[in-house]
Each structure stands twice: as structure tokens, then as C-alpha cells.
N, CA and C of each residue as an Amber inpcrd file, in Angstrom:
protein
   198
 -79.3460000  -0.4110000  26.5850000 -77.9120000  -0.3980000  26.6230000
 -77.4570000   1.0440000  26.7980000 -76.4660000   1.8230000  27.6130000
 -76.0560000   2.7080000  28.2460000 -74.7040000   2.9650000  27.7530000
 -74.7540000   3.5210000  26.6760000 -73.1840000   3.4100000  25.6300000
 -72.4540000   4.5730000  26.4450000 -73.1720000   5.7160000  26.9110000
 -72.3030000   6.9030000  27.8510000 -71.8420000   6.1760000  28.9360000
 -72.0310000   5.5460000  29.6350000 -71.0710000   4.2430000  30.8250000
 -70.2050000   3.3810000  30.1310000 -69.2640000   3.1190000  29.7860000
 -68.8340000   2.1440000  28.9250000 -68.1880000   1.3620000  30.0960000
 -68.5320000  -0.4400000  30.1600000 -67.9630000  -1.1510000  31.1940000
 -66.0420000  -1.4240000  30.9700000 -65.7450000  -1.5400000  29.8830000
 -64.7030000  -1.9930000  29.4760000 -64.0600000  -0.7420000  28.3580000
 -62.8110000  -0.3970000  28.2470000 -62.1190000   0.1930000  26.8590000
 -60.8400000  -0.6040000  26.7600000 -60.7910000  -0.1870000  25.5470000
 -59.6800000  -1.0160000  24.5310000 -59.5370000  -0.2000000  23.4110000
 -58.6160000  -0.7050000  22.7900000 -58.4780000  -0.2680000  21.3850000
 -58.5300000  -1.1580000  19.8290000 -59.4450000  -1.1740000  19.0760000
 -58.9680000  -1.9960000  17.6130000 -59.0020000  -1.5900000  17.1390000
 -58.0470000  -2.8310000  15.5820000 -57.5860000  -2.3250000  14.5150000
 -58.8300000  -2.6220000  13.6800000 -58.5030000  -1.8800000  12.3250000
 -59.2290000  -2.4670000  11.1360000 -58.4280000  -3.4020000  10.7670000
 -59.1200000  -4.5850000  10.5380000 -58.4650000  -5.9550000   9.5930000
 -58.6180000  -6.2080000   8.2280000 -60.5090000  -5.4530000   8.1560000
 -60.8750000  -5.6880000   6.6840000 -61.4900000  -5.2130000   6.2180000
 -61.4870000  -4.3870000   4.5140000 -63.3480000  -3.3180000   4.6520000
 -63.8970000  -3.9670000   3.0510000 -65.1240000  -4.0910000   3.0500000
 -65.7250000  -4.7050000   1.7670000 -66.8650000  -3.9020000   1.4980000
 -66.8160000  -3.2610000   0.2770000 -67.2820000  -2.5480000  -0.3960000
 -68.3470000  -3.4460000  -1.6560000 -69.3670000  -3.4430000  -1.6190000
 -70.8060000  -3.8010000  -2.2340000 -71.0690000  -2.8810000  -2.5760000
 -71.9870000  -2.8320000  -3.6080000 -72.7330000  -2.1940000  -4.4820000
 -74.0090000  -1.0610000  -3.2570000 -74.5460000  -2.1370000  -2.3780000
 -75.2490000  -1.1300000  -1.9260000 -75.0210000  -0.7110000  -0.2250000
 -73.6700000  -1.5090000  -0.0490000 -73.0870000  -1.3940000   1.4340000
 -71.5570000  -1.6810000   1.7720000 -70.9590000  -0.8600000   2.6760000
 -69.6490000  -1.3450000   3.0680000 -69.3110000  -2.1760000   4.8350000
 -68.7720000  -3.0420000   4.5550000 -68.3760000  -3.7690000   5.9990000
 -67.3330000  -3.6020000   6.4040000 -66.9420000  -3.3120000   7.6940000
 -65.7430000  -2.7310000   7.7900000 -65.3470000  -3.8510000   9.2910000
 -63.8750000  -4.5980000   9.2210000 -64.0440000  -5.9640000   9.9600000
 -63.0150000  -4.8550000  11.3990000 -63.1440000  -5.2260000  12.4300000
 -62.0240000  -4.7570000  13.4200000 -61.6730000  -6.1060000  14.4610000
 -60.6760000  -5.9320000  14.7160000 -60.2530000  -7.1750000  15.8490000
 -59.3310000  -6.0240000  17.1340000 -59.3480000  -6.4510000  18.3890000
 -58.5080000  -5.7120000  19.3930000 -58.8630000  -6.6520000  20.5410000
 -58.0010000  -5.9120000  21.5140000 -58.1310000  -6.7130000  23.1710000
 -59.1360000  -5.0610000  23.8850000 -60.2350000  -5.5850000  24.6670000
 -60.8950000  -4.7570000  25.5780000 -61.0990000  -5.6410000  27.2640000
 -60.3200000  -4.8430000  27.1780000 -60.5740000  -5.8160000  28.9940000
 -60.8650000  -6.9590000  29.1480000 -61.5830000  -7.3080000  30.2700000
 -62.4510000  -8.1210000  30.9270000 -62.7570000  -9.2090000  29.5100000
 -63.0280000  -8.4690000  28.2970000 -63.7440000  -9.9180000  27.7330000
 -62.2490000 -10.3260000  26.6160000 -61.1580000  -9.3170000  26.6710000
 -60.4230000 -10.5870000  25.6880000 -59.8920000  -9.5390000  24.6550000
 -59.7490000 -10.8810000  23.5820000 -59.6490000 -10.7290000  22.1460000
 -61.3360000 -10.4020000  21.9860000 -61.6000000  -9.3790000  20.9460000
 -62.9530000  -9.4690000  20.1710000 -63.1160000  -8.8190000  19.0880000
 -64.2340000  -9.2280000  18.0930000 -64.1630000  -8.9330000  16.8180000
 -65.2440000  -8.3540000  16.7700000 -65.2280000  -7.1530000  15.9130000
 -66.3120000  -6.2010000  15.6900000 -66.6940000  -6.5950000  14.0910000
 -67.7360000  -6.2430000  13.7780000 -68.4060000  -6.2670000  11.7360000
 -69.0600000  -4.8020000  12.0640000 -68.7480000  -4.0910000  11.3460000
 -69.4520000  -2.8620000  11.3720000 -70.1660000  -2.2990000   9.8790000
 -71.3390000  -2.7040000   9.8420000 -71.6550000  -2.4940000   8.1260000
 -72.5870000  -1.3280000   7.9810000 -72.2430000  -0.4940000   6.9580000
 -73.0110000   0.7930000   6.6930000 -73.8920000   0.4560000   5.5400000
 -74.9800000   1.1100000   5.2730000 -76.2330000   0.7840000   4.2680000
 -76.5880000   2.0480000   3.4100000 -75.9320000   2.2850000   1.8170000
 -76.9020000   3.2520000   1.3650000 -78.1360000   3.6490000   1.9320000
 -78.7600000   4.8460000   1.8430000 -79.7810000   5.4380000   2.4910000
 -80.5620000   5.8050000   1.1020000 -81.2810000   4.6460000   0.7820000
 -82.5010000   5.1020000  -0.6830000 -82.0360000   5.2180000  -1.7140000
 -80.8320000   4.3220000  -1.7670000 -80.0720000   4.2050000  -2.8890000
 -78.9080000   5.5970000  -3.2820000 -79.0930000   6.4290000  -2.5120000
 -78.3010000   7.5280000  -1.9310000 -77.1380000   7.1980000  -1.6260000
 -75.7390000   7.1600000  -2.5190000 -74.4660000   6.7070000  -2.0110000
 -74.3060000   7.3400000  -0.9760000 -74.3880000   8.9160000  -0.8630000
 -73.7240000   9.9490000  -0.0800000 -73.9780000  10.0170000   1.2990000
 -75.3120000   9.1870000   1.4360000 -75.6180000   8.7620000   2.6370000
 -75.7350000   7.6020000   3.1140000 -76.3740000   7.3040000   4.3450000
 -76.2150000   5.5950000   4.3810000 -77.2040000   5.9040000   6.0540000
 -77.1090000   4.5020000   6.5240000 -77.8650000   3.8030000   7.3480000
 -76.9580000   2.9540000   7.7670000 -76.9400000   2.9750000   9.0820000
 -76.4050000   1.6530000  10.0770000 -77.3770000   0.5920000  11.1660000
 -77.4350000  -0.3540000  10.5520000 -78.8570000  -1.1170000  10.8870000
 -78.3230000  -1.9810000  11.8160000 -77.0660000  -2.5960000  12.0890000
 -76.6880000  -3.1500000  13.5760000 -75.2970000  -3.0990000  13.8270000
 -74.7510000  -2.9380000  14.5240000 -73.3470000  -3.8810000  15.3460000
 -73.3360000  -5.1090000  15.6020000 -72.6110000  -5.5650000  15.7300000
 -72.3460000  -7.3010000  15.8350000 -71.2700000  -7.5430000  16.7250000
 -70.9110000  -7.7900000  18.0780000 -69.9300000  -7.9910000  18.7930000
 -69.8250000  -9.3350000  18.9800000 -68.6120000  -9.7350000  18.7130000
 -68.3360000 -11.2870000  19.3530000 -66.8990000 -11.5630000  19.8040000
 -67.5160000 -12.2150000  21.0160000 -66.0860000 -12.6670000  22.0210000
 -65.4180000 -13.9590000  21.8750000 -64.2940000 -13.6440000  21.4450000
 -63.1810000 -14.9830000  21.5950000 -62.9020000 -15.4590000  22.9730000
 -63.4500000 -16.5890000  23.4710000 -63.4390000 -17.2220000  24.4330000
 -61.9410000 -17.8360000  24.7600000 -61.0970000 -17.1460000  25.6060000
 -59.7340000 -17.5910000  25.9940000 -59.3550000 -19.3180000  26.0850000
């Protein structure tokens, strides 16, 4: 995947952020081109039990089908 080309831009909001003990999720919704409405989950991961740091172990994109 070639994130310096980006096929589509848009802009979203934050909708929602949830804070766990050993991770935070942070929800976004917006319109990006070509595919729509879509919803992002963006979750960060303590790093070794290390609040101050963290780990991001995936993205999750999903398209609302018009």
C-alpha cells in the first residue's frame, strides 16, 4: 500500500474516543471521494505496559455502501 499517493482526500470528524486500561480507540466518520461516507477505528496500544508510549497494531477502514 502506497500511503505517499493517496487515491482519494476528504476530511473526518472524531465521533468517539474510549479509553481502556491498556488502550485508547478513537472512532472518526467523514465523506472521501469516490468511496462515500466512511468510518475509521483508530486504536493505540500501551507499549510494555508503558502508558507514555504505545503501539499501533492496525487501521480498520470501512465503507458505507450508498
Amino acid at each position: 500500500m502506497d500511503l505517499s499517493n493517496p487515491v482519494e482526500h476528504g476530511d473526518v470528524e472524531i465521533t468517539g474516543v474510549t479509553v481502556n486500561e491498556d488502550s485508547t480507540t478513537m472512532n472518526f466518520e467523514g465523506t472521501i471521494g469516490k468511496y462515500g461516507k466512511v468510518f475509521v477505528t483508530h486504536t493505540l496500544y500501551a507499549l510494555e505496559g508503558d502508558k507514555s508510549r504505545g503501539l499501533d497494531r492496525k487501521i480498520i477502514f470501512s465503507r458505507l455502501c450508498k
